[in-house]
N, C-alpha and C positions, 0 to 999 in steps of 0.2 A: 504494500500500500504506500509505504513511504515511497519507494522509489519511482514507485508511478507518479506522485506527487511532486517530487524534483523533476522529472523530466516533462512532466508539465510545466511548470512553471519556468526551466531551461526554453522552451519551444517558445511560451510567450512573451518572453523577456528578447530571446533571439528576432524575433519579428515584429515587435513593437513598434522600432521606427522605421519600420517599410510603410506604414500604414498612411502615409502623406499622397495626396493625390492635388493634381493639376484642375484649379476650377477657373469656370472662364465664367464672364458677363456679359448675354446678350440684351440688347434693346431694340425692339421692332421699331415699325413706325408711327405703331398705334401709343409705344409708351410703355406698352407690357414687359417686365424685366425677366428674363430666365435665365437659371442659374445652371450649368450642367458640367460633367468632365470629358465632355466631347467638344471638340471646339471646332465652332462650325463661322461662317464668316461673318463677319462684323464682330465676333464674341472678342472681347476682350479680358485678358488670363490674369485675376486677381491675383494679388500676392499677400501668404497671410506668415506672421513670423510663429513658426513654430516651437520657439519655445515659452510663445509666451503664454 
């Protein structure tokens, strides 16, 4: 049991800071804002500091 436990917590500790993903900002031309991680054109790619 323990050991399963450590190597759980090995796994999420090892992939924890892969978890950052690329967000973009689109706005139509109605005004409508959407948020996505696909970036599609006019989308412009937020930047957010991840440590804070």
């Amino acid at each position: 049991m323990k050991k399963t436990l450590y190597l759980v917590t090995l796994i999420v500790i090892a992939f924890s800071g892969s978890a950052f993903a690329e967000i973009y900002k689109r706005v139509d031309a109605d005004g409508r804002i959407t948020y996505s991680n696909i970036k599609t054109k006019g989308a412009t790619r937020l930047d957010f500091d991840p440590d804070a």
